[in-house]
N, C-alpha and C positions, 0 to 999 in steps of 0.2 A: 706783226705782233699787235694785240689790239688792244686801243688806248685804252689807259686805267680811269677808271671815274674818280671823281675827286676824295671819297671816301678811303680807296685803295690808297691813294697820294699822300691824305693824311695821317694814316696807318704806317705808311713806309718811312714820311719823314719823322712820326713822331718814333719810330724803333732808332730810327737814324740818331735823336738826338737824344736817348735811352743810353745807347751806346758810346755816347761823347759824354756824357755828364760824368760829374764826380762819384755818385752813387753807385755808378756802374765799377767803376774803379775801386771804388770799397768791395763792395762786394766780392771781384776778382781776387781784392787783395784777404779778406776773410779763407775763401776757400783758401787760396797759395798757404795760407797760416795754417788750419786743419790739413792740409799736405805736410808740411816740413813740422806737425807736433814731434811726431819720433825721432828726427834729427834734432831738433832743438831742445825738446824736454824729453827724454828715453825714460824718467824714474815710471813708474807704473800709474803710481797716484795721477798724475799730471794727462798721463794716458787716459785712462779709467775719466778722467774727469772729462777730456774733449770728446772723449764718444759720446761720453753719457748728454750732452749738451748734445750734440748733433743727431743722436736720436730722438733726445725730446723736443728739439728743436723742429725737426720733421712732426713729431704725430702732434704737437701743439695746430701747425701750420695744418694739420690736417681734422683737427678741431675747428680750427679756423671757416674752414670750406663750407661746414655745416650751424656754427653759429655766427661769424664773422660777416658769409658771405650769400647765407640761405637764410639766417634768420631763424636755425634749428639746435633750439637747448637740449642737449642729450646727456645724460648723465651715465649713459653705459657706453661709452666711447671705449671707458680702457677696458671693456669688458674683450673686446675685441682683438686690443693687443695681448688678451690671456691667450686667446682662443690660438694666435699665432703661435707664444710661448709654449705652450703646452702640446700643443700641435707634434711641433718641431722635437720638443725636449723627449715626448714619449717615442718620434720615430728612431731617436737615434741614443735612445735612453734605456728608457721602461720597456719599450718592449721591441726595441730592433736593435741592433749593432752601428754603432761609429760608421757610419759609409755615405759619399757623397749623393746613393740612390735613396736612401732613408733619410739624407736631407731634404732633395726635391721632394720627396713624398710625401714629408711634414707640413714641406709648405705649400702644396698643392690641397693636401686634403685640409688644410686652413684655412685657404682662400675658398673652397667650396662651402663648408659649413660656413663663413660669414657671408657670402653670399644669399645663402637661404635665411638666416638668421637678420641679414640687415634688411632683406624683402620685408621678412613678418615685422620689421618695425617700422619700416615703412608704411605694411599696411595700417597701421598702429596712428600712423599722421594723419587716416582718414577722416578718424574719429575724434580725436583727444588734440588739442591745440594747446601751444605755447608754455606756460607750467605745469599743466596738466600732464602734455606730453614727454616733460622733463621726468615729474615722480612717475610716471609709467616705466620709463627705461631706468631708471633708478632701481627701482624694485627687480626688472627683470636682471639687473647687475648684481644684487643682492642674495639675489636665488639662484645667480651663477657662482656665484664665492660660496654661500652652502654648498649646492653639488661639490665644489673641487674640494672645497673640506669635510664631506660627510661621506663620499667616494672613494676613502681611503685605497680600497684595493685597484682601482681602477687608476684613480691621480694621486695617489702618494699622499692625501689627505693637507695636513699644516706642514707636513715636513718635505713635501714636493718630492720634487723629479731632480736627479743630480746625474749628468752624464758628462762624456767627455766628446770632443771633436773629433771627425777624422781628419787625414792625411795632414796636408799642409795646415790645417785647424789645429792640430794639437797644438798645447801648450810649448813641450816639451821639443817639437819639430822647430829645427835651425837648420837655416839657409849659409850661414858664416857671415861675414862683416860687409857691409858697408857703408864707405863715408863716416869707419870708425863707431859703428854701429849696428850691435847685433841683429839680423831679422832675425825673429824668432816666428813663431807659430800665432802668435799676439799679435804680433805687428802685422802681420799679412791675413790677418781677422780685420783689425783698424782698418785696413785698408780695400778690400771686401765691404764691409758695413759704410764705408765713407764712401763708396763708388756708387752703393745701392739708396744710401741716404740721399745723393748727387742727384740720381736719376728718378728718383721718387719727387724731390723737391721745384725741379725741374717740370715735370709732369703734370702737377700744382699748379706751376703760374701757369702753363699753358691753358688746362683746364680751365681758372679761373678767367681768361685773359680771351677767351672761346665765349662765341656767341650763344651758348647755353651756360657761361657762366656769365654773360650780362642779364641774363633771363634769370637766373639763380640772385641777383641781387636786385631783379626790379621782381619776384617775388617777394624777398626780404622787405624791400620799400614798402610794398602795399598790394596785398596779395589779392586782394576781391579785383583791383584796379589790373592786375597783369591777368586776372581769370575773361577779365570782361575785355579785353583786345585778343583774348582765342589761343593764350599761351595752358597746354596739358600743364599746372602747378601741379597734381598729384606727381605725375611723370619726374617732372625738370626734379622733385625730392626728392624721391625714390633717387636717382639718378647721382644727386648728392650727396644721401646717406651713402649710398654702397659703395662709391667710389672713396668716399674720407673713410669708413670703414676697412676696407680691402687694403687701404695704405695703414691702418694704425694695425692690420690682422700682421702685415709683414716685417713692421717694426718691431712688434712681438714677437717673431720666430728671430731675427736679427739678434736683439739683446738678451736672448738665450743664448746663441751663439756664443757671445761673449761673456756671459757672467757663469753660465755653465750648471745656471740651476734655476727653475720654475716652482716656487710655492702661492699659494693664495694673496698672500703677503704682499709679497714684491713686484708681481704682475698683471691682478685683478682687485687689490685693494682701494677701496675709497679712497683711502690719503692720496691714493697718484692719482686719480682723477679729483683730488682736489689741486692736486700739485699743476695739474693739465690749467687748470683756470685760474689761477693764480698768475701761473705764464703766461696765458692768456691776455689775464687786465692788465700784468707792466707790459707785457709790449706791447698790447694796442690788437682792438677787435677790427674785422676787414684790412689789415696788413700784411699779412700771410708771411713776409719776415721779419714781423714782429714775437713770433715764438722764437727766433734764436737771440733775440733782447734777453726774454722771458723767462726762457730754458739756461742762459749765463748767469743771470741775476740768482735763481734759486739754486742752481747748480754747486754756483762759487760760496753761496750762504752755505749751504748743506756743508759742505767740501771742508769749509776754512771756518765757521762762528764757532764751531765746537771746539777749535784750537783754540780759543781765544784765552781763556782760562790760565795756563800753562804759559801764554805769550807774557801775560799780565802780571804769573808770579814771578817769569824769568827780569820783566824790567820793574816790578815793583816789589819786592819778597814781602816787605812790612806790611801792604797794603790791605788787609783782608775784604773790608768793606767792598772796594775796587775785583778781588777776587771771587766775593759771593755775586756780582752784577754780571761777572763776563761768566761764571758759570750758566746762567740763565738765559744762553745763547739765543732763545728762540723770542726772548722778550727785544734784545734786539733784533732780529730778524722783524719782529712783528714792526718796529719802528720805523725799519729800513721801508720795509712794506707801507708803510701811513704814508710816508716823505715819497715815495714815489709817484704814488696814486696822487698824493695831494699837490705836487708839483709838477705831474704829467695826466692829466687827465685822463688823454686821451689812449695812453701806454706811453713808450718811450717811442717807438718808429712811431705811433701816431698823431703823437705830440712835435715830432721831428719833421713829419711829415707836411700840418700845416703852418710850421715855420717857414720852409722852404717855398709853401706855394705863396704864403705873404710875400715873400722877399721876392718872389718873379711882379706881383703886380704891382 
């Protein structure tokens, strides 16, 4: 066997004590949680809520890659995850039949179009830098929501795409109990999407964690500086748009999957690539599990501020003043949002992050 260089050595032990930390053990212990959601919470809501968090959690992380980790502001990120939605919704929707082969098909002719499309924006980074290169993709996101809404015949225009799952997908598909708990066609979607969410995120750190993504963050650092030691910068982009692309193209055929409908709205709209960076700043840029901070924090807001109102008249009926404040969920929200930012700078993992490297020196 031939001996490791000291490099190799430091590598192994420091996986080695990856694996012994506490950090590792949360982590473990997160997934085991998004495992036992359907045994522990069965209602829908509760459901609906931890997918929706470990989706966004994933294409957050996969925002991440390109501005966390490359140093590339893109504002057509979720344009991508349309591309996936749409993809998928039309093969098994609009214009194919319910079938696990018109699945694959969706998401195969998805990853193809984004692939050419993340090229051309790629080559897009030859010319145009840093905010410049942001309103460029911005607009081209722009001009992809007109298409899906002025295409009516082709995308179902504002009123989208509505289909239904096959086989084991349906809704309606029961497996019978267990552990006192129905599978139904839901649950074994959850579980599907949390496997592919698993192995997409997974993918991620490797990637980032890979000698072209240290090259990908000493472009970030200072890009003239990694040009002039003989690193392809065009390439190493190219390389990290399409890949953080290709992962947000397959989370959008994913949360078709389960919502069971695609309009302009809910999977190419601004708002959710405002929603993408938002999670973003609470959990923290360059932490790549800092989108599942990010993706909880606004998840649970969206989820629970709206109830507040109704919380408020049940423990204070008199109170109206009290009652017009919690209707106006979003003014808290916005507040929640100041106190975080302002009490974690850095995000919450990032902030968390160099706490713990203080405490080792």
């Amino acid at each position: 066997m031939a001996e490791q260089t000291p490099v190799q050595i430091f590598r192994r032990e420091e996986r080695q004590r990856q694996y012994r930390s506490g950090t590792f053990y949360l982590k473990v212990a997160i997934l085991f949680f998004f495992i036992l959601v359907p045994f522990l919470f069965p209602s829908f809501k509760t459901l609906d809520l931890a997918l929706k968090i470990m989706i966004f959690a994933v294409l957050v992380a996969s925002f991440d890659v390109l501005l966390g980790y490359t140093g590339i502001l893109s504002f057509g990120h979720v344009m991508f995850f349309g591309i996936g939605a749409y993809s998928v919704g039309m093969l098994i929707g609009k214009y194919g039949s319910p079938s696990y082969l018109n699945l694959v098909i969706g998401f195969i002719i998805a990853l193809g179009v984004t692939t050419a499309l993340a090229l051309l924006v790629s080559f897009l980074s030859l010319r145009v830098k840093a905010i410049f290169f942001a309103m460029v993709t911005l607009a081209i996101a722009e001009f992809a929501i007109i298409l899906a809404t002025k295409l009516s015949g082709f995308t179902g225009g504002e009123d989208g795409i509505i289909m239904s799952m096959p086989g084991i997908f349906k809704v309606s598909f029961n497996m019978g109990k267990f552990l006192g708990v129905e599978i139904t066609g839901r649950i074994l979607t959850y579980y599907f999407i949390l496997l592919f969410c698993l192995g997409l995120f997974l993918s991620m750190v490797r990637f980032i964690h890979s000698p072209l993504g240290r090259t990908m963050q000493a472009i970030r650092d200072n890009e003239p500086r990694a040009e002039a030691l003989g690193y392809k910068t065009f390439i190493v982009k190219s390389i990290s748009i399409c890949f953080g692309c290709l992962v947000s193209t397959i989370l959008g055929g994913l949360y078709v999957m389960w919502v069971g409908y695609a309009n302009p709205e809910s999977v190419l709209g601004i708002p959710i690539m405002l929603d993408v960076l938002l999670m973003e700043i609470v959990g923290g840029m360059g932490t790549l599990y800092g989108g599942l901070a990010g993706a909880a924090f606004l998840e649970f807001a969206h989820s629970f501020l709206p109830d507040l109102q109704n919380f408020a008249k049940s423990l204070f009926p008199g109170a109206h003043f009290l009652h017009a404040i919690m209707e106006r969920w979003l003014l808290i929200f916005g507040i929640l949002f100041i106190l975080v930012v302002f009490f974690f700078p850095k995000g919450i993992i990032g902030s968390a992050q160099d706490y713990i490297a203080r405490r080792k020196t």
